[in-house]
HTML snippet that shows the backbone in 3Dmol.js (N, CA, C, O; Angstrom):
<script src="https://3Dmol.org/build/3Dmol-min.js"></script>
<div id="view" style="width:600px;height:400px;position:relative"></div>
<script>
const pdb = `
ATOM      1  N   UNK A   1       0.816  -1.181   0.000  1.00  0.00           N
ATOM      2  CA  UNK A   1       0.000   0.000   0.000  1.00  0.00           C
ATOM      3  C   UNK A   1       0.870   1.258   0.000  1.00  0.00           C
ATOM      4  O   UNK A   1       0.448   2.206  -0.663  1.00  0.00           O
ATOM      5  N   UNK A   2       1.926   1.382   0.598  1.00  0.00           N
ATOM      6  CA  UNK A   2       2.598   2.309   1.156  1.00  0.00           C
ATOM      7  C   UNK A   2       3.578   2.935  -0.842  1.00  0.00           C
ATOM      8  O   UNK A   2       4.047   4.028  -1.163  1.00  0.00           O
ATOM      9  N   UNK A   3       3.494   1.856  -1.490  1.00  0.00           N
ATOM     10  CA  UNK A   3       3.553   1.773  -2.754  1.00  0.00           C
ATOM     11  C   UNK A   3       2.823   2.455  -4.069  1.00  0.00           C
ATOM     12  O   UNK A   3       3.216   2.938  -5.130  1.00  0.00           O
ATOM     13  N   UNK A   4       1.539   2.232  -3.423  1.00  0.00           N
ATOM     14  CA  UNK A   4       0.208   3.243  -3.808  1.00  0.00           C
ATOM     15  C   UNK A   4       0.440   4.825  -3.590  1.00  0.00           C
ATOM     16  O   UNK A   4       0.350   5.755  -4.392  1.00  0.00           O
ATOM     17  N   UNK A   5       0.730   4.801  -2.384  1.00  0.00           N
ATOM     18  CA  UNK A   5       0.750   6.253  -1.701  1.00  0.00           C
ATOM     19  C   UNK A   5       1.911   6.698  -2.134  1.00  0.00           C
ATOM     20  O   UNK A   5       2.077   7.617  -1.332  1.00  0.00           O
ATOM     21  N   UNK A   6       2.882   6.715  -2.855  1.00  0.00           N
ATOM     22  CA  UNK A   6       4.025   6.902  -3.587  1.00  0.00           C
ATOM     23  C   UNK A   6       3.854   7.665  -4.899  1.00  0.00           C
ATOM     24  O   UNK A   6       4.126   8.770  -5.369  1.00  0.00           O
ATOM     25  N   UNK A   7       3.074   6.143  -5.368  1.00  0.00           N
ATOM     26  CA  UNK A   7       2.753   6.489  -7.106  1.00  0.00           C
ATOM     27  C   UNK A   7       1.968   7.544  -7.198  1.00  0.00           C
ATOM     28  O   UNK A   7       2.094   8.302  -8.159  1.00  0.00           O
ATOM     29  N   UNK A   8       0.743   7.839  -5.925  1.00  0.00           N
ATOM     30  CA  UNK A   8      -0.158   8.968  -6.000  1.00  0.00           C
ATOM     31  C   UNK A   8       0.545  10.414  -6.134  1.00  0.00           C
ATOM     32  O   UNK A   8       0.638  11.190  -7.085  1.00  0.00           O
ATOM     33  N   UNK A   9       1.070  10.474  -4.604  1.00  0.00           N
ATOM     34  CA  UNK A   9       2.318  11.459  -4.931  1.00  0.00           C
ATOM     35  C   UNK A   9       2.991  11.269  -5.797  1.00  0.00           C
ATOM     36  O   UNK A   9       1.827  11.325  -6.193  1.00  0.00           O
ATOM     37  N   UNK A  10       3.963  11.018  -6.888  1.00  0.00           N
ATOM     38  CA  UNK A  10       4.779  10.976  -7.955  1.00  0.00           C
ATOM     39  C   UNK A  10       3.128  11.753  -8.857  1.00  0.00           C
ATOM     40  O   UNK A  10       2.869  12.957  -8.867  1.00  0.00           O
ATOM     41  N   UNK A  11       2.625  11.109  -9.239  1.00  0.00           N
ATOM     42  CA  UNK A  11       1.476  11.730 -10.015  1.00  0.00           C
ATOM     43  C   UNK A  11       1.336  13.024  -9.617  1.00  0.00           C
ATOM     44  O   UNK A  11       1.770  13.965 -10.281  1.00  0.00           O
ATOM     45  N   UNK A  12       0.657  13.159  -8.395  1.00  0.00           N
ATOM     46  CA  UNK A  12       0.334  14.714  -8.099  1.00  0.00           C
ATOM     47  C   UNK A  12       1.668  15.997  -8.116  1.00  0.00           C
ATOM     48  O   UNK A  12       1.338  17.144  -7.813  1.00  0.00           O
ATOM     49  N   UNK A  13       2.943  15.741  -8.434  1.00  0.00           N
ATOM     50  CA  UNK A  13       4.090  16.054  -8.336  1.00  0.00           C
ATOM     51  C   UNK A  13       4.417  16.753  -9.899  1.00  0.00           C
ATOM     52  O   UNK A  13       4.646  17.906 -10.266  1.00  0.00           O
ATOM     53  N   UNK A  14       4.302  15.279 -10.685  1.00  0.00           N
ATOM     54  CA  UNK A  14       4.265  15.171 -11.944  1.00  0.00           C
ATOM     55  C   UNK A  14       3.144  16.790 -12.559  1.00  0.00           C
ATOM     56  O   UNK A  14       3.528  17.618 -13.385  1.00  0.00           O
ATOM     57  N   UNK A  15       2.076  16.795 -11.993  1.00  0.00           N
ATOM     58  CA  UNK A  15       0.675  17.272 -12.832  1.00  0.00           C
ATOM     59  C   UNK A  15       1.721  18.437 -12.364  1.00  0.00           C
ATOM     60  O   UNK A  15       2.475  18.782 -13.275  1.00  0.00           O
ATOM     61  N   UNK A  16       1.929  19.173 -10.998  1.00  0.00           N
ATOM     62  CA  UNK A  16       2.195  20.299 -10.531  1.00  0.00           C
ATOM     63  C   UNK A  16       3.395  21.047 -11.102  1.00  0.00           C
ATOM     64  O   UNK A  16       3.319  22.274 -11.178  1.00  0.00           O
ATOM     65  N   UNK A  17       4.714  20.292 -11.592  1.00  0.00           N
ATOM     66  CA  UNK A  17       5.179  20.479 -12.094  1.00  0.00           C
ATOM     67  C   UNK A  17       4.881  20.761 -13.497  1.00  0.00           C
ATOM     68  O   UNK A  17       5.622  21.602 -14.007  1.00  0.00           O
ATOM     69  N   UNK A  18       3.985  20.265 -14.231  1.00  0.00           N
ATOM     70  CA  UNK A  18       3.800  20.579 -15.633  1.00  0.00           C
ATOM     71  C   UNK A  18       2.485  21.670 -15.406  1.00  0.00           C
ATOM     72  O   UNK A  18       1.841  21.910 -16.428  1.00  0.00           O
ATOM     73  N   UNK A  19       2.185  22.130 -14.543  1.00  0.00           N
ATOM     74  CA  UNK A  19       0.925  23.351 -14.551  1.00  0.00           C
ATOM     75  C   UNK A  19       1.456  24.044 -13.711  1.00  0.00           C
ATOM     76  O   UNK A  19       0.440  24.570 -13.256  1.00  0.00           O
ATOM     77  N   UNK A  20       2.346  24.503 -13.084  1.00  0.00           N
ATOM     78  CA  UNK A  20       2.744  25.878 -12.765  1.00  0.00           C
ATOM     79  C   UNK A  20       3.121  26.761 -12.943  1.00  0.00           C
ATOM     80  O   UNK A  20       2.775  27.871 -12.538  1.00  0.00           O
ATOM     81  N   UNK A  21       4.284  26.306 -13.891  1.00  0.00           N
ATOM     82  CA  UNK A  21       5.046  27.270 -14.851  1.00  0.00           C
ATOM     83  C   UNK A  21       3.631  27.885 -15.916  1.00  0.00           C
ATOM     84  O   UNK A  21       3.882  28.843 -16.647  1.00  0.00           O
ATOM     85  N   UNK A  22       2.488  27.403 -15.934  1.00  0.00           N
ATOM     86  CA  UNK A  22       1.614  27.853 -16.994  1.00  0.00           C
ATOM     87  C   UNK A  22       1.109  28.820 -16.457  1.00  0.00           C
ATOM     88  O   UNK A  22       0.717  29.754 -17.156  1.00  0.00           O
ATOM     89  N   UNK A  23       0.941  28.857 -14.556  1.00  0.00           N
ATOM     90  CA  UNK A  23       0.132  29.990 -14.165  1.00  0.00           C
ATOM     91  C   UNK A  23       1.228  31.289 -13.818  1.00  0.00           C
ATOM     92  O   UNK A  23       2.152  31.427 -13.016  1.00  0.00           O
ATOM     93  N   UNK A  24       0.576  32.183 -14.914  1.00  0.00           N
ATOM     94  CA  UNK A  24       1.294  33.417 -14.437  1.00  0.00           C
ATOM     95  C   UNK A  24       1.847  33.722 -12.619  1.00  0.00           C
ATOM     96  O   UNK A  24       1.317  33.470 -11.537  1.00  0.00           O
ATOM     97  N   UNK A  25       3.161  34.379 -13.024  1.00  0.00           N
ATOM     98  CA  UNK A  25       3.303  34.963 -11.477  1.00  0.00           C
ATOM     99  C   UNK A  25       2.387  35.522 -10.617  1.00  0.00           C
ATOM    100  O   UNK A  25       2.003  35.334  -9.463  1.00  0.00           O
ATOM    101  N   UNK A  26       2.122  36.374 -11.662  1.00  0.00           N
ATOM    102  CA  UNK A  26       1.201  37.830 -10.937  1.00  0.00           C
ATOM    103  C   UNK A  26      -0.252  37.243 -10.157  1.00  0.00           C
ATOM    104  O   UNK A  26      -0.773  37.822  -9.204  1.00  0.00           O
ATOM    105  N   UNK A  27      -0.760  36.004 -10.765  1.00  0.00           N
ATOM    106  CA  UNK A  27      -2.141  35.090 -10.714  1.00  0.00           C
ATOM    107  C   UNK A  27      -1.607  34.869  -8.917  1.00  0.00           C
ATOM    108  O   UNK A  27      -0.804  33.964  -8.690  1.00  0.00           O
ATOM    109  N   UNK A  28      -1.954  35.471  -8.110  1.00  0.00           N
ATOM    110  CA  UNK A  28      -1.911  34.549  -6.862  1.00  0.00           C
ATOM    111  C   UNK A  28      -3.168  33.597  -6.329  1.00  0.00           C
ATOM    112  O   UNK A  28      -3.240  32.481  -5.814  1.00  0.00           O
ATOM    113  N   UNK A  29      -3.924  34.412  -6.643  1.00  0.00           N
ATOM    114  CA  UNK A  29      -5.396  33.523  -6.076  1.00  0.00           C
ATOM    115  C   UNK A  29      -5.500  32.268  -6.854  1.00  0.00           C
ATOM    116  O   UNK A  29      -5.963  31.239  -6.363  1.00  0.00           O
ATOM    117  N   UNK A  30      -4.937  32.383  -8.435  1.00  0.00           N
ATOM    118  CA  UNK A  30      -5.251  30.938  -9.319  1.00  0.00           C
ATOM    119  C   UNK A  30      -3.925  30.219  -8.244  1.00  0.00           C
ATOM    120  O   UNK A  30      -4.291  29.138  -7.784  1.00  0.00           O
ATOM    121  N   UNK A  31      -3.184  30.437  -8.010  1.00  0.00           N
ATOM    122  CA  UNK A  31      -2.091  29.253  -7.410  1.00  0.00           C
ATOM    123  C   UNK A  31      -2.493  29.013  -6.589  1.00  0.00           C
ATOM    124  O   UNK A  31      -2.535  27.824  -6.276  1.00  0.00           O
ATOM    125  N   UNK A  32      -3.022  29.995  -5.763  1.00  0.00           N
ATOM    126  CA  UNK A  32      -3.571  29.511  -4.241  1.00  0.00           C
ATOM    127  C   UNK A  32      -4.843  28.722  -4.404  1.00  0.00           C
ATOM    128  O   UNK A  32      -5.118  28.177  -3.336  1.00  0.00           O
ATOM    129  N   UNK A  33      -5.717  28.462  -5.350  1.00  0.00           N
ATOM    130  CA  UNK A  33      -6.693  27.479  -6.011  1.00  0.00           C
ATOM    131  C   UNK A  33      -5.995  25.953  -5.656  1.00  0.00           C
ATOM    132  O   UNK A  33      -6.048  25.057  -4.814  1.00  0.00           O
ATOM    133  N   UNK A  34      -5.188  26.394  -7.142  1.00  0.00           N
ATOM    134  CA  UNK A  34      -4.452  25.480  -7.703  1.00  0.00           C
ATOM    135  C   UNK A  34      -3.921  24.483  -6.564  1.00  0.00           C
ATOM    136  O   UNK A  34      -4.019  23.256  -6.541  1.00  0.00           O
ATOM    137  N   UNK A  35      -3.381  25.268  -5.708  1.00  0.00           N
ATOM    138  CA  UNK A  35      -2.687  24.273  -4.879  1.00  0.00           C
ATOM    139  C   UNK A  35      -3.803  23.857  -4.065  1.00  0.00           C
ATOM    140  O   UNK A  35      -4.012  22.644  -4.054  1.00  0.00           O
ATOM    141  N   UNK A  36      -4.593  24.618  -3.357  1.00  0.00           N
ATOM    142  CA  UNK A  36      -5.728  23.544  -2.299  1.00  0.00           C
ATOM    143  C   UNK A  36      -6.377  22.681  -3.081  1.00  0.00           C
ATOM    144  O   UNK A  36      -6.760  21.689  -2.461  1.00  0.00           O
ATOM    145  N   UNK A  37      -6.665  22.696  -4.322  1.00  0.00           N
ATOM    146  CA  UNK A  37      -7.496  21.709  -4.804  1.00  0.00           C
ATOM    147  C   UNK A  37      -6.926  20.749  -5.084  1.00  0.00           C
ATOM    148  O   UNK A  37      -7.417  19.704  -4.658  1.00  0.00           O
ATOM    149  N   UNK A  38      -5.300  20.631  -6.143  1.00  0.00           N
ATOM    150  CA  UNK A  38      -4.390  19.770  -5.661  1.00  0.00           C
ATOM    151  C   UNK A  38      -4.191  19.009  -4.273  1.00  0.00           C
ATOM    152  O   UNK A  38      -4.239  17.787  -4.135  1.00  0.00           O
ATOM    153  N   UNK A  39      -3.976  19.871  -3.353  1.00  0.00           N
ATOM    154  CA  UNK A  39      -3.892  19.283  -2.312  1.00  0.00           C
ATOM    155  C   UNK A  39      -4.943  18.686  -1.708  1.00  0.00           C
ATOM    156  O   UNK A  39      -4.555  17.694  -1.091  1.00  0.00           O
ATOM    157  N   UNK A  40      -6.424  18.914  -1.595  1.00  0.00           N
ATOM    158  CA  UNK A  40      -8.167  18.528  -1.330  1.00  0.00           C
ATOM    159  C   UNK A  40      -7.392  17.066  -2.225  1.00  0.00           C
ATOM    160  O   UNK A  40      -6.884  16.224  -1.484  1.00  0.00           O
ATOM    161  N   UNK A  41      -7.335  16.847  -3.517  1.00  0.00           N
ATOM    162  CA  UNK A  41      -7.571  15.612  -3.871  1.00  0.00           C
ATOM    163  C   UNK A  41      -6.529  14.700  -4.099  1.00  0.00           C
ATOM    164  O   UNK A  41      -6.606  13.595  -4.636  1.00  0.00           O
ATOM    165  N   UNK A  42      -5.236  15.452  -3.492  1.00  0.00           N
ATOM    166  CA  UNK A  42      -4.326  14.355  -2.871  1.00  0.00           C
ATOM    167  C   UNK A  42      -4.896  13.599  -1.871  1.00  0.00           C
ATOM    168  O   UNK A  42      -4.889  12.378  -2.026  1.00  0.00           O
ATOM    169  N   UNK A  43      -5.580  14.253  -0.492  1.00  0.00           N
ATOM    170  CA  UNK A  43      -5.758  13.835   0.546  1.00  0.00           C
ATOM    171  C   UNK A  43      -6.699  13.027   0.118  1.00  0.00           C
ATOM    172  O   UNK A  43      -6.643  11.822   0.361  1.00  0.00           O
ATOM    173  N   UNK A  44      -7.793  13.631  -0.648  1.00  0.00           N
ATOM    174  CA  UNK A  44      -8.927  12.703  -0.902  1.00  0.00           C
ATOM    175  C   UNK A  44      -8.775  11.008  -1.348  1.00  0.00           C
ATOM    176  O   UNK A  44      -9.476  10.018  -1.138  1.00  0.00           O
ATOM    177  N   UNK A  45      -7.590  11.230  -2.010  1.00  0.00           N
ATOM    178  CA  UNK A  45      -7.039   9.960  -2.899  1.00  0.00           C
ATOM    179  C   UNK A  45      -6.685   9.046  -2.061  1.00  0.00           C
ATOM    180  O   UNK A  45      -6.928   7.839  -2.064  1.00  0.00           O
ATOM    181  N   UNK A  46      -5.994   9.799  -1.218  1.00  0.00           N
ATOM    182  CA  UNK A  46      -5.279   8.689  -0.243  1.00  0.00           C
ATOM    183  C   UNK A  46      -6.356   8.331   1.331  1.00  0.00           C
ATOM    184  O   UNK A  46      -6.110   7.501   2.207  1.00  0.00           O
ATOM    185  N   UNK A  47      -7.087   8.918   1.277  1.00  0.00           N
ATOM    186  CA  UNK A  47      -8.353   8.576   2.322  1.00  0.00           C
ATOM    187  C   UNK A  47      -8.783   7.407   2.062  1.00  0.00           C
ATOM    188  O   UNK A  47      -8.851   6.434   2.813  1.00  0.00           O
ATOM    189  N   UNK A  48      -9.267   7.577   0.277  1.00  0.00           N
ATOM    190  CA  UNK A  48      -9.936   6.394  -0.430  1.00  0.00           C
ATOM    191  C   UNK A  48      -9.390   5.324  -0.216  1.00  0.00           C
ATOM    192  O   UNK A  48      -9.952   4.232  -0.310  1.00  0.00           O
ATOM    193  N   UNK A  49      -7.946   5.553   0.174  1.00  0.00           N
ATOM    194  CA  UNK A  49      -7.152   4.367  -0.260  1.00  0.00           C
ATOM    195  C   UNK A  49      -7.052   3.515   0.619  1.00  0.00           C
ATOM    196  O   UNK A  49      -7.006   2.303   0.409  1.00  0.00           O
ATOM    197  N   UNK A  50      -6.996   4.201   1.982  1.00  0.00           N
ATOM    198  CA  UNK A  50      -7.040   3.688   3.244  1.00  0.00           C
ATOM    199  C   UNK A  50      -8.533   3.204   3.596  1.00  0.00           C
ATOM    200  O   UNK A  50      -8.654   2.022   3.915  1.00  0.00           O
ATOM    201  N   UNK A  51      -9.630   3.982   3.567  1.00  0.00           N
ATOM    202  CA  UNK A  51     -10.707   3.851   3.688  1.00  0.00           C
ATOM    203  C   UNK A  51     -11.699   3.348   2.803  1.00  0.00           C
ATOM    204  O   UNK A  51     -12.841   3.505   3.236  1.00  0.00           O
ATOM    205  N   UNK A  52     -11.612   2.777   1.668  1.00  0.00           N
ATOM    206  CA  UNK A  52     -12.819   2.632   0.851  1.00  0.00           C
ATOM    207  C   UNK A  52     -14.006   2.596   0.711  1.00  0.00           C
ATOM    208  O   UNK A  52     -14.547   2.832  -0.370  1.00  0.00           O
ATOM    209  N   UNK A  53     -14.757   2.233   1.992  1.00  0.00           N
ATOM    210  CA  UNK A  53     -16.001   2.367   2.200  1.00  0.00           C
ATOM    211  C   UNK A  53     -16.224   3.491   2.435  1.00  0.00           C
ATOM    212  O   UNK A  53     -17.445   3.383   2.315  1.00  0.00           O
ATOM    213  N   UNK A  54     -16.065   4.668   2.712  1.00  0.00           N
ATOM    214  CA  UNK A  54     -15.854   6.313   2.984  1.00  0.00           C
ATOM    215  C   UNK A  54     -16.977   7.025   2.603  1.00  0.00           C
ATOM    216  O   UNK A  54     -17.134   7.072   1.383  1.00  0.00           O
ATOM    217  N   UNK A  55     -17.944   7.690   3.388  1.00  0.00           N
ATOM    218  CA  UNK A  55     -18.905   8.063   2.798  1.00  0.00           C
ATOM    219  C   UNK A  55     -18.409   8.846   2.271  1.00  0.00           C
ATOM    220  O   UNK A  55     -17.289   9.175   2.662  1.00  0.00           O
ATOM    221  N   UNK A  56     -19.260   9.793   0.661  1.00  0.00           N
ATOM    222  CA  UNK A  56     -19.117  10.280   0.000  1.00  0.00           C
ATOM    223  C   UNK A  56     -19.724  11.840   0.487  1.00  0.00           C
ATOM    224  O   UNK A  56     -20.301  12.090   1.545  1.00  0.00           O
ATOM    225  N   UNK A  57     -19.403  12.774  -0.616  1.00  0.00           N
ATOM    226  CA  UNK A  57     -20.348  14.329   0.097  1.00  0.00           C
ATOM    227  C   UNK A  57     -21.597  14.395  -0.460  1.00  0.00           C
ATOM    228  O   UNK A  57     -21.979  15.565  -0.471  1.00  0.00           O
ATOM    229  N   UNK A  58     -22.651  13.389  -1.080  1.00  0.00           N
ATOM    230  CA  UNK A  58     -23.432  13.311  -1.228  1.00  0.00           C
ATOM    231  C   UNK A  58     -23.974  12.514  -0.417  1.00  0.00           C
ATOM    232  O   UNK A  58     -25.180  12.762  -0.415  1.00  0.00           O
ATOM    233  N   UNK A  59     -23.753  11.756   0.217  1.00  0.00           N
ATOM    234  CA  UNK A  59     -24.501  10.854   1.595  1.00  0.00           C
ATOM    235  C   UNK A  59     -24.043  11.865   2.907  1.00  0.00           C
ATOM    236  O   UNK A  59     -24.420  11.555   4.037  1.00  0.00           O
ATOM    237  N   UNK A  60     -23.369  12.855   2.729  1.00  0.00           N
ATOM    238  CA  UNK A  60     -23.151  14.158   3.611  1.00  0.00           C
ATOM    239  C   UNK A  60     -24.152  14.876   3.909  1.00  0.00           C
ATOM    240  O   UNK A  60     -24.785  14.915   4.964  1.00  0.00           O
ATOM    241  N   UNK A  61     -24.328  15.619   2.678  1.00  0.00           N
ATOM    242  CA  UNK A  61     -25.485  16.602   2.213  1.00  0.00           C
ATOM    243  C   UNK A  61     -27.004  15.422   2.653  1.00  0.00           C
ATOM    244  O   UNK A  61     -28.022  15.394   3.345  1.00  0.00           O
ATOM    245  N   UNK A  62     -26.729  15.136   2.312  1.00  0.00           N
ATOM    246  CA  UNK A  62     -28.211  14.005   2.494  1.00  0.00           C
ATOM    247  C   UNK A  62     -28.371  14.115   4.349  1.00  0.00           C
ATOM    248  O   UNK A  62     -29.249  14.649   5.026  1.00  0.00           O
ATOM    249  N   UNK A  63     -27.725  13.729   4.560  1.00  0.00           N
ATOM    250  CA  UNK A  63     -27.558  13.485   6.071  1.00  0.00           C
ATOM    251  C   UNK A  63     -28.649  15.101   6.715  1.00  0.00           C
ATOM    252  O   UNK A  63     -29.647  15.220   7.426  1.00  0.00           O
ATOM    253  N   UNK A  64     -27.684  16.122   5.925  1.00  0.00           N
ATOM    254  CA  UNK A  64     -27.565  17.516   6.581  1.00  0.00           C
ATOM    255  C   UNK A  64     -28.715  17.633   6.011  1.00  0.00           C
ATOM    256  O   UNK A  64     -29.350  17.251   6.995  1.00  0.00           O
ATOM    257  N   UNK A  65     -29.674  17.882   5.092  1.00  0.00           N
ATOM    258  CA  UNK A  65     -31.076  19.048   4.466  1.00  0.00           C
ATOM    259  C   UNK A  65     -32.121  17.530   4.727  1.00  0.00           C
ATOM    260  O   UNK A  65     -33.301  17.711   4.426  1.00  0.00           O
ATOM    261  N   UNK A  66     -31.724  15.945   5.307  1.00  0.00           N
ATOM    262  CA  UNK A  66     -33.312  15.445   5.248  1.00  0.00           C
ATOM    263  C   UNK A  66     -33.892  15.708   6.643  1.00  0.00           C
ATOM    264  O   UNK A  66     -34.676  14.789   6.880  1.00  0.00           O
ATOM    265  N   UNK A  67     -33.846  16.483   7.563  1.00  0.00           N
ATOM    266  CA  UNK A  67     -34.441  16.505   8.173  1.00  0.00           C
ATOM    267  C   UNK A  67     -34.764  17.557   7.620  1.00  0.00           C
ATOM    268  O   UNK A  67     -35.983  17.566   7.796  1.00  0.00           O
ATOM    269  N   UNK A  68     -34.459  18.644   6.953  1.00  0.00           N
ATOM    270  CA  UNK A  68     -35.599  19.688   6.540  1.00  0.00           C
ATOM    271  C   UNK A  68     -36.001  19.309   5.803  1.00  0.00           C
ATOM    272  O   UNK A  68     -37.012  19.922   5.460  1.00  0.00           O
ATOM    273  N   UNK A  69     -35.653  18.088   4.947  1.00  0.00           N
ATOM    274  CA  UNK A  69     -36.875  18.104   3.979  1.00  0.00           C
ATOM    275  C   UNK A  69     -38.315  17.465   4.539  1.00  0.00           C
ATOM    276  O   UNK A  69     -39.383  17.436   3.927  1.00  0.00           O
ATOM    277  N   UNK A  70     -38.072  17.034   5.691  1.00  0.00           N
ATOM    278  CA  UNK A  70     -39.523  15.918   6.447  1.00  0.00           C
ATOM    279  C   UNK A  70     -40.014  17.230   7.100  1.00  0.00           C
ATOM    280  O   UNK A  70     -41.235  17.257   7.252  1.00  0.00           O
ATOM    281  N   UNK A  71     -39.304  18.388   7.543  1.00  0.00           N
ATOM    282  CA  UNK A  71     -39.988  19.549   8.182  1.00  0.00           C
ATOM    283  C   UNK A  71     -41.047  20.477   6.826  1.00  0.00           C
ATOM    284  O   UNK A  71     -42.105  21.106   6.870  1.00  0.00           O
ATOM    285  N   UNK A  72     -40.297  20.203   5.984  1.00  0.00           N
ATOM    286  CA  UNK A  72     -40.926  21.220   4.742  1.00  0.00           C
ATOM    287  C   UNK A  72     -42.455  20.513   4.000  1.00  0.00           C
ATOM    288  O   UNK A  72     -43.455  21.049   3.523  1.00  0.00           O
ATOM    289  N   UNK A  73     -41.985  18.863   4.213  1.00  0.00           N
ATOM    290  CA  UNK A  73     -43.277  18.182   3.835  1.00  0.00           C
ATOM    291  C   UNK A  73     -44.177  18.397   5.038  1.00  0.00           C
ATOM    292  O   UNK A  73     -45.369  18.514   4.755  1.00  0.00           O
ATOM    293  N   UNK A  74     -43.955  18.449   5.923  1.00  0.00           N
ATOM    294  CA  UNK A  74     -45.687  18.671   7.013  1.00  0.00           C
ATOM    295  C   UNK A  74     -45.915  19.938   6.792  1.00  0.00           C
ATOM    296  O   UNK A  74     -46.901  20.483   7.288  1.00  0.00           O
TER     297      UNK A  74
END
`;
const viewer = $3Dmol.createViewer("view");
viewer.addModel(pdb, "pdb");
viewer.setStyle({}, {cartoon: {color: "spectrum"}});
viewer.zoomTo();
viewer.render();
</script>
């Protein structure tokens, strides 16, 4: 596994290196994107990896608005 979590990083390394040099200097907010979302789906990747059964953010959201939705139906 620890093998997995390697190749992921090498990948996410790989992408960052070939898309940075594309974002202008001056762009700070696109890098500062760039990198949390990079980074959101590094972590995400490797959650999966460990966790597979993992709820998703749609069994999240579900969780969070069905009790308003049983309040909105009465």
């Amino acid at each position: 596994m620890i093998w997995t979590v390697l190749a992921i990083t090498v990948g996410v390394v790989l992408i960052t290196l070939y898309e940075w040099p594309k974002i202008n200097q001056n762009q700070k907010k696109e890098k500062a994107a760039f990198v949390t979302l990079t980074a959101m789906g590094w972590l995400l990747s490797i959650l999966l990896l460990y966790f597979p059964d993992m709820p998703g953010p749609t069994q999240m959201i579900e969780k969070l608005f069905k009790p308003l939705g049983k309040l909105l139906e009465k």
